[in-house]
C-alpha positions in Angstrom: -192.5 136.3 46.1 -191.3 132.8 47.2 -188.0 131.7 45.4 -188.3 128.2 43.2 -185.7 125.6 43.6 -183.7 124.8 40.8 -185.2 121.4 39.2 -181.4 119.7 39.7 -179.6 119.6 43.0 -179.6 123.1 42.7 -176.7 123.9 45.4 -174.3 121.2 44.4 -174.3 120.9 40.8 -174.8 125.2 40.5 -171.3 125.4 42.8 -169.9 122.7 40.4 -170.8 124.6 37.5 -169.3 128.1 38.7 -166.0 126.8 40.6 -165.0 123.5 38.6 -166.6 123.6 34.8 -165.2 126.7 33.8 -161.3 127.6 34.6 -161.6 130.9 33.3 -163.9 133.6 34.3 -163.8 135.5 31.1 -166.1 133.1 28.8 -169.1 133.6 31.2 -169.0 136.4 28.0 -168.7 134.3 25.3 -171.5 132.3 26.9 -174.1 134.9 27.0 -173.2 136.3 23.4 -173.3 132.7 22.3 -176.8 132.0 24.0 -178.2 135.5 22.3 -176.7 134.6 18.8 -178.6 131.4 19.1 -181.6 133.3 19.6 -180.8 135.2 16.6 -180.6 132.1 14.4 -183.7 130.6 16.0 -185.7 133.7 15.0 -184.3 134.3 11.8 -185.1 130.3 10.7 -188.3 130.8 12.3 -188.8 133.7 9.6 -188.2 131.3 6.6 -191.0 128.6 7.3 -193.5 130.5 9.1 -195.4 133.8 7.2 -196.7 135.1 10.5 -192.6 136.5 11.4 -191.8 139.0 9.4 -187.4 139.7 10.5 -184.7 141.6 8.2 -181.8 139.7 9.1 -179.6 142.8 9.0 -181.6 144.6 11.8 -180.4 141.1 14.2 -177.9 142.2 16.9 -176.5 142.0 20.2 -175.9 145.0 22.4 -173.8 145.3 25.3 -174.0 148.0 27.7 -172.7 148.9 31.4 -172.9 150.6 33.9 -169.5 151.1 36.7 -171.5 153.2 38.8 -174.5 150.3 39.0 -172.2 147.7 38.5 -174.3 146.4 36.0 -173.5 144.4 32.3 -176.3 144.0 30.3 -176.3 142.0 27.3 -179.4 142.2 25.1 -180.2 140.3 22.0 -183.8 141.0 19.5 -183.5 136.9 19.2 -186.8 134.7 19.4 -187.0 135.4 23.3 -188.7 133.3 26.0 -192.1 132.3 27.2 -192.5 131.8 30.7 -192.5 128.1 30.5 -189.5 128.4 28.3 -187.7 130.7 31.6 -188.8 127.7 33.9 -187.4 125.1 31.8 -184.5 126.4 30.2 -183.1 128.4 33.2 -185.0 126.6 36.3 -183.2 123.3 35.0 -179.3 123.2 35.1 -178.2 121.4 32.3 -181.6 121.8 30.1 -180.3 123.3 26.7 -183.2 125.1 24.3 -180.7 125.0 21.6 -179.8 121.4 21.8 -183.9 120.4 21.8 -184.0 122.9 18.9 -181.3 121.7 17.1 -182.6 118.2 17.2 -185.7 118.7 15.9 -184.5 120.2 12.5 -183.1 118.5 9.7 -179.9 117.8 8.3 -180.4 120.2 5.7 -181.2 122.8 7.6 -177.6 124.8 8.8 -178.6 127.2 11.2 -175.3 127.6 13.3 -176.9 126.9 16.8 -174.1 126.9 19.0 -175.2 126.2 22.4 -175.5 122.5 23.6 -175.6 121.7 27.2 -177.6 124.3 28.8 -174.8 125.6 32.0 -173.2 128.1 29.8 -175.9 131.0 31.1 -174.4 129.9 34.8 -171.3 130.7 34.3 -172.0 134.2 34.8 -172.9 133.5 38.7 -169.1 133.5 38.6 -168.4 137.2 38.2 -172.3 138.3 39.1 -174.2 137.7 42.8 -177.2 138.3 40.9 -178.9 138.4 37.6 -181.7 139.3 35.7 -183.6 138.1 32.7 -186.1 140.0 31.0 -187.7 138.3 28.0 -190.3 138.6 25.4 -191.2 135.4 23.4 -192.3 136.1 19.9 -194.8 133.6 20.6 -196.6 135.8 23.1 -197.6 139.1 24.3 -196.3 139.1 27.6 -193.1 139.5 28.7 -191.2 137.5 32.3 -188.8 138.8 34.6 -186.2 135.5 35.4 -184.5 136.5 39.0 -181.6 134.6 40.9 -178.8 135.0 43.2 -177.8 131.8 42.3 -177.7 128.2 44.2 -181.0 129.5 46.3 -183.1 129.6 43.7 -185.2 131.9 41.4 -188.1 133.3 40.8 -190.7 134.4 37.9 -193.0 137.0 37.5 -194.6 139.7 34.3 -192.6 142.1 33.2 -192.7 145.1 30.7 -190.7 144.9 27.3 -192.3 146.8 24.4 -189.9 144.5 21.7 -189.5 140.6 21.2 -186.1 139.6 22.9 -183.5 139.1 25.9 -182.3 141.5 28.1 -179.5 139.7 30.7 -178.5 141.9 33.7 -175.4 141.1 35.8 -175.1 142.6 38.9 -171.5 142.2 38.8 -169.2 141.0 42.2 -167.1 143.7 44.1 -163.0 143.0 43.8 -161.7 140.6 46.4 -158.2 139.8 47.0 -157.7 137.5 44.7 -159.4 139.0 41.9 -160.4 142.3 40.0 -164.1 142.0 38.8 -163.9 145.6 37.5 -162.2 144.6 34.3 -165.6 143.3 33.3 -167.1 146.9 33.5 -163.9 148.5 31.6 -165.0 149.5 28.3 -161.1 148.2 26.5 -161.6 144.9 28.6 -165.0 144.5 27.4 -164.3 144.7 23.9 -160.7 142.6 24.3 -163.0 139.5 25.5 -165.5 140.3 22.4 -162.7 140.2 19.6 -160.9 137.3 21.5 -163.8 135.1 21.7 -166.9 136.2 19.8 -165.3 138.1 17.3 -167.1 135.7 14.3 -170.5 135.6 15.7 -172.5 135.8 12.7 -174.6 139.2 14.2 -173.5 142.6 15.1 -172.1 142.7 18.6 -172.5 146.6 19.2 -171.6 148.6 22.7 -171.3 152.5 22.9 -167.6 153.5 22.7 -166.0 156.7 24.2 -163.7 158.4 21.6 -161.4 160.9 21.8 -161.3 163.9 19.5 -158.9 166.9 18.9 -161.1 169.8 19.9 -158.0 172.6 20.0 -154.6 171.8 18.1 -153.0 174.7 19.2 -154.5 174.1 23.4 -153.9 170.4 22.5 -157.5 169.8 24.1 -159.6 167.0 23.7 -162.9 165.9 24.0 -164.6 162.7 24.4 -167.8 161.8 22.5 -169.9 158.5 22.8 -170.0 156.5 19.4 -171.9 153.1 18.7 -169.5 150.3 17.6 -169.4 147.2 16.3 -167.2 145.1 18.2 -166.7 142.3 15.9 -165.4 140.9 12.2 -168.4 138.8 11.6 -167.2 137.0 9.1 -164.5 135.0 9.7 -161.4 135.6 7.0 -161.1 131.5 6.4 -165.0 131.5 5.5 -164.8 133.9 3.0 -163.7 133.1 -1.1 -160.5 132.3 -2.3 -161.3 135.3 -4.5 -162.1 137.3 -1.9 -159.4 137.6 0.1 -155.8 138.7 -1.3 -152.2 137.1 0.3 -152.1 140.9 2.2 -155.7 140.1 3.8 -153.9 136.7 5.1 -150.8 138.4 6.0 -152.3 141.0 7.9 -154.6 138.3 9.4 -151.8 136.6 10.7 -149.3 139.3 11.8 -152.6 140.7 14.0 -153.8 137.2 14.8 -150.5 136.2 16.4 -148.7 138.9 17.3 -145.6 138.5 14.6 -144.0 141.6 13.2 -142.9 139.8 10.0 -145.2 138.4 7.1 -146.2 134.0 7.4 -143.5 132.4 5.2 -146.7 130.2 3.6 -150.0 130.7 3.8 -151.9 127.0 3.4 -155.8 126.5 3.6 -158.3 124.2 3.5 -162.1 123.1 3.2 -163.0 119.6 3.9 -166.4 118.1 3.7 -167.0 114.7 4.9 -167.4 112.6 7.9 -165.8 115.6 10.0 -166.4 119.0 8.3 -163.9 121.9 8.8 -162.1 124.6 7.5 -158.7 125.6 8.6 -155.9 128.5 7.7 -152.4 127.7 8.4 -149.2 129.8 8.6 -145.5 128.8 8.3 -144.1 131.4 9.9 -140.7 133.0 8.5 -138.9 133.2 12.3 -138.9 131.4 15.0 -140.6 132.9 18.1 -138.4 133.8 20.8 -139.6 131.4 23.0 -140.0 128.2 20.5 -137.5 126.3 21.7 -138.0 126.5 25.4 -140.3 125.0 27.6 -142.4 128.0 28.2 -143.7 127.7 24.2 -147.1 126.4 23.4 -148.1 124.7 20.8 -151.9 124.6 19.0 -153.6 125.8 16.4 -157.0 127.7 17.6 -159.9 126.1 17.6 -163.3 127.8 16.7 -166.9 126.3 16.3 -169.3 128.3 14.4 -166.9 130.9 14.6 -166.5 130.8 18.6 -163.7 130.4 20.5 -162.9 127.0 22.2 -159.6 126.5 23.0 -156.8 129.4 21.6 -154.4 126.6 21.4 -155.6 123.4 20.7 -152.0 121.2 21.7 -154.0 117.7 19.7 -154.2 119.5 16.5 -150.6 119.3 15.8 -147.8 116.9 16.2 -144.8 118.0 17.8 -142.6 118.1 15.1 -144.6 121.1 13.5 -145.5 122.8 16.0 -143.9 125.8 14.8 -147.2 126.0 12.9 -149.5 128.9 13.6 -153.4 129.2 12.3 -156.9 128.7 13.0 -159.6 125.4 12.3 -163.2 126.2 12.9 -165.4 122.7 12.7 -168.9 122.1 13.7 -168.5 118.5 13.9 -166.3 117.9 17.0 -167.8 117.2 20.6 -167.1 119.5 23.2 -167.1 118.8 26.2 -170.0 120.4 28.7 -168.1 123.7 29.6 -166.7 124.1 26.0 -163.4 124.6 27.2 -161.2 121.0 26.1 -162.0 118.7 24.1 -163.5 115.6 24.8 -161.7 111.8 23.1 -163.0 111.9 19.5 -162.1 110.4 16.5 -163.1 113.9 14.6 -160.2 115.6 16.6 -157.6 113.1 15.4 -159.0 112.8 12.1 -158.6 116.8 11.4 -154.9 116.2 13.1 -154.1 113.0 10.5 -155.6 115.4 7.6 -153.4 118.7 8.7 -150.2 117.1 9.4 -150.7 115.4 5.9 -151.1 119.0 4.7 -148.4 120.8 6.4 -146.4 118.0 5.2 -147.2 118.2 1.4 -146.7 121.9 1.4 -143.3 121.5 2.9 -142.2 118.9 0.2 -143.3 121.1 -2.2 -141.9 124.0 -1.0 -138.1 122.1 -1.2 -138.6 120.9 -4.8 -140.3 124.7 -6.3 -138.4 126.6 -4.1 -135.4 125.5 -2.4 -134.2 128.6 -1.0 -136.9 129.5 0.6 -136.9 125.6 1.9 -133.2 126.2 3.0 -134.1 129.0 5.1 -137.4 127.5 6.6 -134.8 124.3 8.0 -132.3 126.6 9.5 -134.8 128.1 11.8 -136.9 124.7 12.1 -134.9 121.9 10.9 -134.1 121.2 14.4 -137.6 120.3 14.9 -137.8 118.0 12.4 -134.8 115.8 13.0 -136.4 115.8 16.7 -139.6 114.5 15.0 -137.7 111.6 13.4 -136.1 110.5 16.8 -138.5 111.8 19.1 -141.3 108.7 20.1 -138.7 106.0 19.2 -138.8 106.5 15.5 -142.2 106.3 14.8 -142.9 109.3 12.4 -139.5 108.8 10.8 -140.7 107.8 7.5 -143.1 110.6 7.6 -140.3 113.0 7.9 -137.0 111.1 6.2 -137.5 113.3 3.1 -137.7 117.2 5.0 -134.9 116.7 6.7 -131.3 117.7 5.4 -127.5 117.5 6.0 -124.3 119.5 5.0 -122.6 117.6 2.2 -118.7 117.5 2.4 -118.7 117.1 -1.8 -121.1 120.2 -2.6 -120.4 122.0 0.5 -124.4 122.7 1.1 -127.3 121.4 2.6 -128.7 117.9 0.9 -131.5 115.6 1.5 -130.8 111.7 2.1 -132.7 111.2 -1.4 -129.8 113.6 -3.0 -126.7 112.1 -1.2 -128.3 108.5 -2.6 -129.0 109.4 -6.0 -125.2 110.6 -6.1 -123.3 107.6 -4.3 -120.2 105.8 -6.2 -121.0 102.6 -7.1 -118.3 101.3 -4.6 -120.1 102.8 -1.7 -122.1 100.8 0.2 -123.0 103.5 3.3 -123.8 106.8 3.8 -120.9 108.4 6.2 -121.8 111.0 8.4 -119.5 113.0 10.8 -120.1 114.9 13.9 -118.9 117.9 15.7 -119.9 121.1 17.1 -119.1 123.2 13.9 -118.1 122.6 9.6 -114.7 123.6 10.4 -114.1 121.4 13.5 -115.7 118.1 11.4 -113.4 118.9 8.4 -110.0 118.6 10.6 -110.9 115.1 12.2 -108.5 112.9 11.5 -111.2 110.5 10.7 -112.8 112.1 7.6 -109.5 112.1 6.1 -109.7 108.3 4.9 -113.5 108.4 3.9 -113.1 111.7 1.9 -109.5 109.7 0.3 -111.9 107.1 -1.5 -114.0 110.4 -2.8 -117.0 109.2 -0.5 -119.6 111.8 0.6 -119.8 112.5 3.9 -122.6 114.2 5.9 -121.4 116.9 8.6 -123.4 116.5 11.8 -123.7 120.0 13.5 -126.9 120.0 15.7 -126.9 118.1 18.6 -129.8 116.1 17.6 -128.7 115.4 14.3 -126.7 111.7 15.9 -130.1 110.8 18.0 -132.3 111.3 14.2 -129.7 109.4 12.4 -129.7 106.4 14.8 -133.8 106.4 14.5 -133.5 106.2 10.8 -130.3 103.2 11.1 -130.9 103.4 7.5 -132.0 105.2 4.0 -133.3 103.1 0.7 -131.7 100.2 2.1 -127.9 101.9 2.5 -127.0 102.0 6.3 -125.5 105.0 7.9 -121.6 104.9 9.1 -120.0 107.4 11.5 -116.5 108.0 10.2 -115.7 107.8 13.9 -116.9 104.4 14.2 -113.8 101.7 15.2 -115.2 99.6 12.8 -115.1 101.5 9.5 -114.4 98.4 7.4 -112.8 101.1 3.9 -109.4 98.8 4.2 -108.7 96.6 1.9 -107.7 93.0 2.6 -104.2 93.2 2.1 -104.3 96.1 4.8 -106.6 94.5 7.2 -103.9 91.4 7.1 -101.1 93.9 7.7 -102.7 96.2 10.4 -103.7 92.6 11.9 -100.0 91.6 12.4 -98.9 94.6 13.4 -101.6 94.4 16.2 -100.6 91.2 17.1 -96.9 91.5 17.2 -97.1 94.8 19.8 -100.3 93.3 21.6 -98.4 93.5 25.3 -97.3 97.9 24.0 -100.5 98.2 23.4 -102.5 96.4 26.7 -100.0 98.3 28.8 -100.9 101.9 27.2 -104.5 100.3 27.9 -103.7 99.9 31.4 -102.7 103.4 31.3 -105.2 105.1 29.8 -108.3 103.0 31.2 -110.9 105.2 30.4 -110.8 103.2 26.7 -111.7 100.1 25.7 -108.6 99.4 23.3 -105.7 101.3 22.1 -104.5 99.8 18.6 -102.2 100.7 15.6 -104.3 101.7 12.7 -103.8 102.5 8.7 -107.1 104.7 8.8 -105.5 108.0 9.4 -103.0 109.9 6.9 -101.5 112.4 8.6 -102.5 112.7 12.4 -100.9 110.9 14.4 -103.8 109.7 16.9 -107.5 110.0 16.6 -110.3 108.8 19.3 -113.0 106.1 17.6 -116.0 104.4 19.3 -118.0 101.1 19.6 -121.3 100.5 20.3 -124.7 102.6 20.2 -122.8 106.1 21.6 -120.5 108.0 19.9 -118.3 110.9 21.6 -121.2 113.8 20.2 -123.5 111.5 21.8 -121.6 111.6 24.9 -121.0 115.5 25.0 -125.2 116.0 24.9 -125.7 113.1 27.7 -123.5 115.2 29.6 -125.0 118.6 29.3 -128.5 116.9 30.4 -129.4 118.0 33.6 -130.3 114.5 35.0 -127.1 112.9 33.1 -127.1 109.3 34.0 -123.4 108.5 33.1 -123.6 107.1 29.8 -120.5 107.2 27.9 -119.4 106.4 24.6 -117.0 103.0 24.0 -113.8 104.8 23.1 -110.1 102.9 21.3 -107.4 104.8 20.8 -105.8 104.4 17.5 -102.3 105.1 16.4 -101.4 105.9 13.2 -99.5 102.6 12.1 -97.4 105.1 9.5 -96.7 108.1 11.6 -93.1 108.4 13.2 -95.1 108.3 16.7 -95.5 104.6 16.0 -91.7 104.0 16.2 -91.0 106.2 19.0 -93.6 104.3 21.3 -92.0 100.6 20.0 -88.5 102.4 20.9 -89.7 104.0 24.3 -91.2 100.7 25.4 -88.0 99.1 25.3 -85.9 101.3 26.3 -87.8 103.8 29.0 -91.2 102.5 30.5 -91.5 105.7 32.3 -91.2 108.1 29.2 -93.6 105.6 27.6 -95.9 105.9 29.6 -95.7 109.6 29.8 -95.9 109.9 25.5 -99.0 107.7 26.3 -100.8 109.9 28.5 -100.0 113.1 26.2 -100.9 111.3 23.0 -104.5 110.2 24.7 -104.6 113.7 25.9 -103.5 115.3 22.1 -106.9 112.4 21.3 -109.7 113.8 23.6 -108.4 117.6 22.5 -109.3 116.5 18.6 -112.3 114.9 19.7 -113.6 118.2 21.4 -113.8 116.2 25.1 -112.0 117.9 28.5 -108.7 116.6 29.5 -109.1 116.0 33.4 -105.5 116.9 34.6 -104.4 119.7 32.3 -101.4 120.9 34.6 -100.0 117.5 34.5 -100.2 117.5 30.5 -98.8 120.6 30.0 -95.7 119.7 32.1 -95.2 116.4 30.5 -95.3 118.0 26.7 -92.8 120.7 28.4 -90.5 118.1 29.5 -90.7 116.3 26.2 -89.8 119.2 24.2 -87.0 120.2 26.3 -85.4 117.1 25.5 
């Protein structure tokens, strides 16, 4: 029998279809099973308006079957079949869809999940198969059609025998190359991985005859196998179901099984929206961290179904960055796929059910800090960090979304605070909110810096994540109070009569202190000071960078050399002060040597390196010996 061309430019656009639509050869599955659970639906509808079809929706299925020996998959379906005009035109024409003509011709009322659209999903199969075979019975007529192809050559048509209305699909499947094992799609496990990963909410039973294995002699320890119809797939997705049917165990076993977590979701959140874009969606705060969450190999997405098929497993749009620690499922009929159903094409829909999630996740978050803030102080210490990188990350722009989640340790109640707490609580005096930074609680509360802030009974945040700087910066303010770092040169707590002092005293030494300058010229300024109490030197900053900022820009990979604006400041009332006024009279050379061990004695408070460390030591040797 002659072969027909395919109605399109059959070698081209067929090649197109197998080797640059689809990226992954497993969802030439999820095709077919998609294609025969359409069939399903159309019969079954068919059923309601016309009296002549007579169908029990419960004996509707889909059967897989193979054979290695053959190398054949066959996928069968009892759906509304095909006439021969309907093989010619729905399979003879790349890109002709029955289901999308179908769908259009029914009304809006009518909610048959028809999920096929673009008519190249039943091609996909030439991608494991080097030749198929269709053999269907219309239940609009008698006779049944054999559809026969290789592929980009062509097809051809002709009667066949099939005793019931329906599809019968038969894939000669491709010997393994190199490259690729094409047995794995005649391997029973495989077979039914693919179902449950993609199909596994078809609507119909997906049924294939399972081996099993059964204790024949306990005391031989002998087995035998017996052969066992199963039903591959759940059917009814767990997010489709009632409230009232499902229990929190149902959604923590749903989850721990869904994603592969060996601890129960912190929160469970879900949602049913009706309206311009229609979709359901479970969510999952999870109650750890995945290994991988805060490396580069992590993915984001939530999974994205339609009708209760698999699109994308992580679908990166659905969720901003800053929760991405976010695990669930949204199943929509409304979005627009593209024509290989794999990505998404530019919709508002998709960044409408983002807007509406992230406003969920959100809400549930702030709720879960005011009823519970336990369980709100644990969720931030494994994903805090995400947050305050969602208030810096994009240059600030989803700060005020976020101000309120994030929190910081308080110096006054010794425990984690929001920004709204620390206001709510400031002196009436206070006019900032003072943070500090360092790499631990411990190392914050010994700066010599803190100890003037903490002396007018101020609160003061401690800064311990290296991000913490970067979201602070972002925010430059809270409810109109600006934040201060403690470390900051221009701290401004003295009072007038001190400023005048300190100012005179500056003045006065102004050649002591350009030469220790000139010494040290890695600052800016050195200058007496009546911040500190006790220390005798401490390391402040200018500008946009502070020293924490410094130490992160330096661990970067690609550090550019940005460096914080550092003055060295002497504590006007420490007996240093008069022992660097007497040296510079008296010695230049032992000044400059207390100079270089009191900037050293600065960086070592500050947590930086000290670049000549043999020369320090000896120096602070040769002073004490004296």
């Amino acid at each position: 029998m002659p072969k027909k061309e395919f109605q399109s430019e059959s070698k081209r656009l067929l090649d197109l279809m197998i080797n640059s639509i689809y990226t992954n050869k497993d969802i030439f599955l999820r095709e077919l099973i998609s294609n025969a659970s359409d069939a399903l639906d159309k019969l079954y509808y068919r059923s309601l308006t016309d009296d002549k079809i007579s169908i029990n929706r419960d004996d509707l299925e889909i059967n897989i079957e193979f054979d290695k020996d053959k190398r054949l998959l066959t996928i069968t379906d009892n759906g509304c079949g095909m006439t021969k005009e309907e093989l010619e035109t729905n399979l003879g024409t790349i890109a002709k869809s029955g289901s999308l003509a179908f769908k259009e011709n029914m009304s809006q009322e009518e909610k048959t999940s028809i999920i096929g659209q673009f008519g190249v999903g039943f091609y996909s199969a030439f991608m494991v198969s080097d030749h198929i075979e269709v053999l269907s019975r219309s239940v609009d007529c008698d006779e049944a059609y054999v559809w026969e192809s290789d592929g980009a050559d062509g097809y051809t048509i002709k009667k066949g025998k099939k005793k019931d209305i329906g599809t019968t699909i038969k894939l000669s499947i491709k010997d393994n190359t190199d490259e690729f094992s094409y047995d794995k799609y005649l391997d029973e496990y495989e077979l039914k991985t693919l179902v449950k990963k993609y199909s596994d909410y078809i609507s119909f039973p997906i049924k294939m005859e399972c081996t099993h294995h059964e204790l024949k002699d306990e005391e031989k320890h002998e087995y035998e196998d017996h052969k066992e119809i199963e039903t591959l797939n759940s059917m009814v997705p767990i997010w489709k179901k009632k409230k009232d049917e499902v229990s929190d165990e149902d959604y923590e076993n749903f989850y721990m099984d869904k994603f592969s977590d060996y601890d129960k979701p912190m929160r469970v959140i879900t949602s049913s929206v009706e309206g311009k874009v229609s979709y359901k969606s479970l969510l999952f705060i999870p109650s750890h961290a995945p290994y991988d969450y805060y490396t580069q190999e992590y993915e984001k997405g939530l999974a994205l179904y339609s009708n209760g098929v698999l699109i994308m497993e992580k679908c990166a749009d659905l969720l901003p960055d800053y929760f991405s620690f976010v695990k669930g499922v949204v199943d929509s009929e409304d979005l627009p796929l593209n024509i290989s159903r794999e990505l998404l094409q530019e919709s508002n829909g998709v960044k409408l059910i983002a807007k509406n999630i992230e406003g969920k996740i959100r809400k549930e978050l702030e709720e879960m800090m005011k009823e519970n803030r336990e369980e709100y102080i644990s969720f931030f210490k494994t994903f805090g960090v995400q947050l305050k990188y969602g208030v810096y990350n994009n240059f600030g722009q989803d700060k005020d979304k976020l101000k309120d989640l994030v929190l910081f340790y308080s110096s006054k109640h010794e425990k984690l605070i929001s920004l709204k707490e620390y206001v709510e609580e400031m002196k009436e005096s206070q006019e900032a909110i003072y943070y500090a930074s360092g790499s631990s609680i411990e190392k914050i509360r010994a700066l010599p810096q803190v100890e003037q802030v903490l002396d007018k009974e101020f609160d003061i945040l401690y800064l311990t994540d290296y991000v913490d700087e970067f979201c602070i910066t972002a925010l430059q303010s809270y409810e109109d109070k600006k934040f201060v770092n403690v470390s900051d040169g221009d701290l401004d707590l003295e009072s007038d009569e001190e400023k005048e002092e300190v100012k005179k005293i500056n003045e006065d030494y102004s050649d002591l202190l350009k030469e220790m300058c000139a010494e040290i010229d890695e600052v800016k300024e050195v200058k007496f000071s009546k911040k500190l109490k006790t220390h005798p030197v401490c390391l402040t900053t200018k500008g946009d960078v502070s020293i924490e900022m410094q130490k992160v820009f330096d661990a970067m990979p690609n550090n550019m050399g940005i460096k914080a604006e550092t003055i060295l400041e002497i504590n006007e009332k420490h007996p240093i002060s008069d022992k660097l006024k007497e040296l510079y009279e008296s010695d230049k050379e032992e000044f400059k040597k207390y100079t270089k061990i009191l900037y050293s004695e600065a960086r070592i408070i500050a947590g930086l390196p000290i670049d000549n460390p043999t020369e320090i030591s000896k120096l602070i040797c040769d002073a004490l010996a004296k």
